[in-house]
C-alpha positions in Angstrom: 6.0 184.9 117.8 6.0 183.1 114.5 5.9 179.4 116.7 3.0 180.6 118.4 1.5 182.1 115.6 1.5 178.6 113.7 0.4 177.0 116.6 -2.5 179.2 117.1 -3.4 178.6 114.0 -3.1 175.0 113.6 -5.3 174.9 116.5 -8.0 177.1 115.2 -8.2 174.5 111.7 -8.3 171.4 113.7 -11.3 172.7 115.9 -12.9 174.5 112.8 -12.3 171.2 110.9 -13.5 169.2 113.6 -16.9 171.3 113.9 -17.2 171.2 110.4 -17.0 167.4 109.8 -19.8 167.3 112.5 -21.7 169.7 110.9 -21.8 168.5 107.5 -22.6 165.2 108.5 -25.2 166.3 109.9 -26.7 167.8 107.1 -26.3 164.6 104.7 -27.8 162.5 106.9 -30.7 164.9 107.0 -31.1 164.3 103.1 -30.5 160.8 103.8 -27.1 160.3 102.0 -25.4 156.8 102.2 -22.7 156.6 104.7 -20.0 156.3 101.9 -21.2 159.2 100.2 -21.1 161.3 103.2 -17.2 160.1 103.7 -17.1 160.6 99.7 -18.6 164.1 99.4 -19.1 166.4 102.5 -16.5 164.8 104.9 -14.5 164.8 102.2 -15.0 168.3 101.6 -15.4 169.4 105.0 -12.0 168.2 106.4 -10.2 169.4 102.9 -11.8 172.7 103.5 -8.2 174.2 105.7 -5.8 172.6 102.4 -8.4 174.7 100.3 -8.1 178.2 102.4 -4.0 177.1 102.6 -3.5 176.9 99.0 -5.5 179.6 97.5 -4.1 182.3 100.0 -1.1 181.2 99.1 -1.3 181.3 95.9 -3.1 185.1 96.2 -0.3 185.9 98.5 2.6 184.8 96.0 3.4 181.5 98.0 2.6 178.8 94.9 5.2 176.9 95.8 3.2 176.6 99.3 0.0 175.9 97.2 1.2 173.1 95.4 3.0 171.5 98.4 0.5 171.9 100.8 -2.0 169.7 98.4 0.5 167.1 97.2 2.2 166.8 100.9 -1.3 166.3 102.2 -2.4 163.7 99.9 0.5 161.9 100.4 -0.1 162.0 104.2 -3.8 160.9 103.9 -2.9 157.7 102.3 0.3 156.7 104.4 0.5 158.1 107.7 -3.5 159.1 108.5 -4.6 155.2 106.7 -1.6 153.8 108.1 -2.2 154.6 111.9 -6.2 154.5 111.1 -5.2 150.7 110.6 -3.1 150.5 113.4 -5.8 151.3 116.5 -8.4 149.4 114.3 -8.3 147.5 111.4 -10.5 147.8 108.7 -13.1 146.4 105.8 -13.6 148.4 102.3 -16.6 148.3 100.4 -15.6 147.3 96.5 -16.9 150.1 95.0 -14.1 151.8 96.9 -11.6 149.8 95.3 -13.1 149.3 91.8 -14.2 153.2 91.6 -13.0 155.5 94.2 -9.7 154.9 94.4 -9.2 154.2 90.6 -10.5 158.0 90.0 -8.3 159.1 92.6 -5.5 157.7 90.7 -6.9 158.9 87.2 -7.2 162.7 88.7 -3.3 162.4 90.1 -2.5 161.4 86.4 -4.7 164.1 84.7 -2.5 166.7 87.2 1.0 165.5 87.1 0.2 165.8 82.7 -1.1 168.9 83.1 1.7 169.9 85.5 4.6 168.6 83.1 3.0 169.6 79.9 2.1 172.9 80.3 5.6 173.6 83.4 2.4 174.7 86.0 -1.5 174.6 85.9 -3.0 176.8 84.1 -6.5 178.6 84.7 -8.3 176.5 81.8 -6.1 173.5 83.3 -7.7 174.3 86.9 -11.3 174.5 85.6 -11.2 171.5 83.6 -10.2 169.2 87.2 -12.7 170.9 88.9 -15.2 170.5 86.4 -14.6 166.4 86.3 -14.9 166.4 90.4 -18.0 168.0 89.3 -19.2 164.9 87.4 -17.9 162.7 89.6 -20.0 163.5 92.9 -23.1 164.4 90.4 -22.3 160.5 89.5 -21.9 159.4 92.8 -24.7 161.4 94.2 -27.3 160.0 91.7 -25.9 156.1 91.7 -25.7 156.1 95.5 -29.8 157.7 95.6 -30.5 155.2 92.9 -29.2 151.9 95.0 -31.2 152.9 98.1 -34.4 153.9 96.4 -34.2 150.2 95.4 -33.5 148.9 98.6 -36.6 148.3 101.4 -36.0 150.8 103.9 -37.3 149.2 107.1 -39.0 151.8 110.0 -37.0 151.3 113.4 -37.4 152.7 116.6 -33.5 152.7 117.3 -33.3 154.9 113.9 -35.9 157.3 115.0 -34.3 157.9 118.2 -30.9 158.4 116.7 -32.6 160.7 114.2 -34.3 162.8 117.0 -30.5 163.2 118.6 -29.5 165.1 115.4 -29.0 168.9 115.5 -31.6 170.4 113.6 -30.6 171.5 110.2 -30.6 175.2 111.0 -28.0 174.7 113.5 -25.9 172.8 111.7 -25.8 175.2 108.9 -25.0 177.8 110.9 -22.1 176.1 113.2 -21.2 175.1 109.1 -20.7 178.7 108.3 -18.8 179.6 111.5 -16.3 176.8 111.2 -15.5 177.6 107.4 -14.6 181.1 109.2 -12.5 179.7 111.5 -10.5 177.8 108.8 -10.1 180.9 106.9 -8.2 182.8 109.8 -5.9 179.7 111.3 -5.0 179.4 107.3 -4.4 182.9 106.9 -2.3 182.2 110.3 -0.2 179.1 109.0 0.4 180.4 105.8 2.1 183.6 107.2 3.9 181.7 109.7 5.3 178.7 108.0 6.5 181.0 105.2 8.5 183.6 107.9 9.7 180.1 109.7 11.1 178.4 106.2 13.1 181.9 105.2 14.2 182.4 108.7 16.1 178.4 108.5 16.7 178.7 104.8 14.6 175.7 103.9 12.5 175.8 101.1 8.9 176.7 101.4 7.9 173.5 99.1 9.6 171.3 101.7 8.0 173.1 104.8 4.1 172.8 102.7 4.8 168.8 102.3 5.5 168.4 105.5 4.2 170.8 108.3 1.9 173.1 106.9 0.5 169.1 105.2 0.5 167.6 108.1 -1.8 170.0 110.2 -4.1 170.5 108.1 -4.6 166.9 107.5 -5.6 166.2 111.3 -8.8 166.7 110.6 -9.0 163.8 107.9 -6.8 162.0 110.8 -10.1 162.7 113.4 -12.8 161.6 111.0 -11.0 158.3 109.7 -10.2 157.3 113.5 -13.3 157.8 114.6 -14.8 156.3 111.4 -13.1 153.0 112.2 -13.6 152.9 115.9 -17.3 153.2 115.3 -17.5 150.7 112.5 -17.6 153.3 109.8 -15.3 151.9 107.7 -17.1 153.2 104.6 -16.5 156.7 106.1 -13.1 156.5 106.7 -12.0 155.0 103.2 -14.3 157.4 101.8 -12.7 160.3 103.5 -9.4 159.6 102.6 -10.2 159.1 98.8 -12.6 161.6 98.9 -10.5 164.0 100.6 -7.7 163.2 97.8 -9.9 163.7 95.1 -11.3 167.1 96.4 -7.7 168.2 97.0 -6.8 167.8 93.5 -10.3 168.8 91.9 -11.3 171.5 93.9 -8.2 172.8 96.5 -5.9 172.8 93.7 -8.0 173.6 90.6 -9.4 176.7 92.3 -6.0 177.5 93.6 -5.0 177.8 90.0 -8.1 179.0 88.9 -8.0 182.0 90.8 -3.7 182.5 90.5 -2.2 180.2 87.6 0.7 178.0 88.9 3.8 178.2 87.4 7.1 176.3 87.3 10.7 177.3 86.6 13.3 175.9 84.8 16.4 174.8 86.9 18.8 177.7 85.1 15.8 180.2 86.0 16.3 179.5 88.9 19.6 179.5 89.4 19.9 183.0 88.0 17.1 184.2 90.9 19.4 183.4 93.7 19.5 180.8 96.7 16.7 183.0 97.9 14.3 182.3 94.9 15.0 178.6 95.7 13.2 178.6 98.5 10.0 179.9 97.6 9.9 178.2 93.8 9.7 174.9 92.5 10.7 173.5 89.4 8.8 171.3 87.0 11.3 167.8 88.2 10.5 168.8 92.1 6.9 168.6 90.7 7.2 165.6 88.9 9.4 163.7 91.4 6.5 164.8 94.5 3.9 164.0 92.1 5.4 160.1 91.4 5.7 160.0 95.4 2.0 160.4 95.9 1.2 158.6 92.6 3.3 155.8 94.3 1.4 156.2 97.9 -2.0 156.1 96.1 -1.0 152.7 94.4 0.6 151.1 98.3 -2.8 152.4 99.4 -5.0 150.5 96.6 -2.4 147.4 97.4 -3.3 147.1 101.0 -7.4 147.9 100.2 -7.7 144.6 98.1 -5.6 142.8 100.9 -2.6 141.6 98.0 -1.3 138.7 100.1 -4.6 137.0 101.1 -5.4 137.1 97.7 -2.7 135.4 96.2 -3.0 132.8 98.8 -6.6 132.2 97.8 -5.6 132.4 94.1 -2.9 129.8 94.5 -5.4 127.6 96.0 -8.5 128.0 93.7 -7.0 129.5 90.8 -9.8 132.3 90.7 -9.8 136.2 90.9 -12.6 137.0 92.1 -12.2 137.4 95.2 -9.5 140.7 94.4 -12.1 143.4 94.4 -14.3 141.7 97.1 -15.4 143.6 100.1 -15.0 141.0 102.6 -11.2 140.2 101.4 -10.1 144.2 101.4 -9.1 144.2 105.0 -6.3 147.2 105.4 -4.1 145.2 108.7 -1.7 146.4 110.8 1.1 145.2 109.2 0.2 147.6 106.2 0.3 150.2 108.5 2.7 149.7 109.8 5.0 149.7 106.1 2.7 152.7 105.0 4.4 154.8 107.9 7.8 153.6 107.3 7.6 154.5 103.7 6.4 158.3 104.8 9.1 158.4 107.2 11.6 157.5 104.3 10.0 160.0 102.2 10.6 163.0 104.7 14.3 161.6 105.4 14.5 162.1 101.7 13.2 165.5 101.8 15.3 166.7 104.5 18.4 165.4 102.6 17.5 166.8 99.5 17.6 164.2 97.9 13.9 164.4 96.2 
């Protein structure tokens, strides 16, 4: 019962995530948002909407373990295995300021939490507010600069723009198939949570373990969907700016509310100990935090490697001696062979899990 539980419930956040990716785009390109701040903001938010209903039930239900897992297994997944086979159907371009902001504020939000994880041995609810508050700043930032280079761009009249502009649901609509998907990602995480929880006690295998993996994994297909589809349409901007975005919003908002609304907290390895082997499996210690949180530090660096394209641009520095082609759009092409090692590296990762030996 508990299989088909998980199942059903997986299915109900991949169809709820998949309506509300739709949806929300929807409504930013009815306030005329750029493409990369759709992929940036509301994509972003929209497909890390069933990490967000996973980690704060979790943590109201007693599962923070679960919380933390599901968010740091999911980012770790978005960079590796949902780029990774993103690149593999269909190669793609990045835009610099993915490279030269994005993803450099993705990596200075994994920093802030893996200090605020060590330091304090959890995330407190002043910790939580204060990463939610800088996601804040960040999209207000992004928001205003991205308004700001378009109002200073012409803005040619098309036919072929008002006829895809006439295919768009009306904003009414999409607000309200908006409202009904968040629903449906509150009751398949409601259903996951449960499940994965009675499956992990039931094999003896720690609930952190089961949130990096299976619980991350489904509810990161919708970031799959959207970056797939961003790339076979020519989107690139969308699917790079889902995946950072959706990284970002994990961190800033999935987790800060989590631990806004239940603090997070560690234990010590002799604390643990003295709970019994069943406390093991539904705690994590401040090292298991640490070593996961270096994993996706790691996976967010391999990603930023394979955005600026690392061996074409030490070809072309060997040959003209300059840099500046490193953050260049047109040189950040994220191949198949990076892919392909991104995937590898994840499947190492797990093997490692499985072994305890991380």
């Amino acid at each position: 019962m508990e299989y088909l539980l998980l199942i059903v419930g997986l299915a109900i956040l991949v169809v709820s995530g998949d309506a509300l990716v739709d949806s929300s785009t929807g409504i930013a390109r009815f306030f005329k948002l750029p493409t990369l701040i759709i992929g940036l903001t509301i994509v972003a938010f929209g497909t890390s909407a069933p990490e967000l209903f996973v980690s704060v039930m979790s943590g109201l239900n007693g599962h923070s373990s679960m919380a933390v897992g599901n968010v740091i297994g999911s980012n770790c997944i978005n960079v590796s295995v949902i780029v990774g086979i993103t690149a593999l159907i269909c190669p793609f371009v990045v835009s610099k300021q993915s490279i030269t902001v994005d993803t450099m504020f993705m990596l200075f939000l994994t920093l802030v939490l893996l200090g605020f994880g060590v330091w304090g041995n959890g995330i407190s609810r002043f910790e939580g507010m204060c990463m939610f508050l800088m996601l804040l700043a960040f999209v207000v930032w992004s928001i205003k600069k991205a308004k700001a280079e378009v109002a200073a761009q012409p803005q040619p009249e098309t036919e072929k723009a008002d006829d895809e502009e006439k295919k768009e649901k009306p904003l009414w609509l999409n607000c309200v198939i908006l409202v009904a998907s968040i629903a449906g990602l509150a009751v398949g995480a409601h259903l996951m949570v449960g499940a994965a929880s009675n499956i992990a006690r039931s094999f003896e295998v720690s609930e952190r373990i089961i949130a990096v993996t299976v619980v991350a994994l489904g509810t990161s297909l919708p970031e799959l969907t959207a970056s797939v589809m961003g790339a076979l349409k020519g989107e690139s901007d969308l699917t790079v700016g889902n995946i950072v975005g959706s990284n970002i919003f994990n961190i800033g908002s999935v987790l800060a509310l989590s631990s806004t609304t239940t603090p997070i907290n560690f234990v010590e390895p002799a604390a643990l100990a003295a709970m019994g082997a069943a406390a093991a499996n539904e705690f994590t210690t401040t090292a298991q935090f640490t070593n996961d949180m270096l994993w996706m530090f790691a996976f967010e660096v391999m990603l930023l490697i394979g955005m600026i394209n690392v061996t074409n641009n030490f070809s072309l520095f060997k040959k003209t001696g300059e840099v500046r082609n490193l953050f260049s759009a047109e040189d950040g092409l994220v191949g198949r062979i990076w892919g392909a090692c991104a995937l590898a590296m994840y499947a190492y990762y797990v093997y490692l899990l499985l072994n305890k030996a991380v």
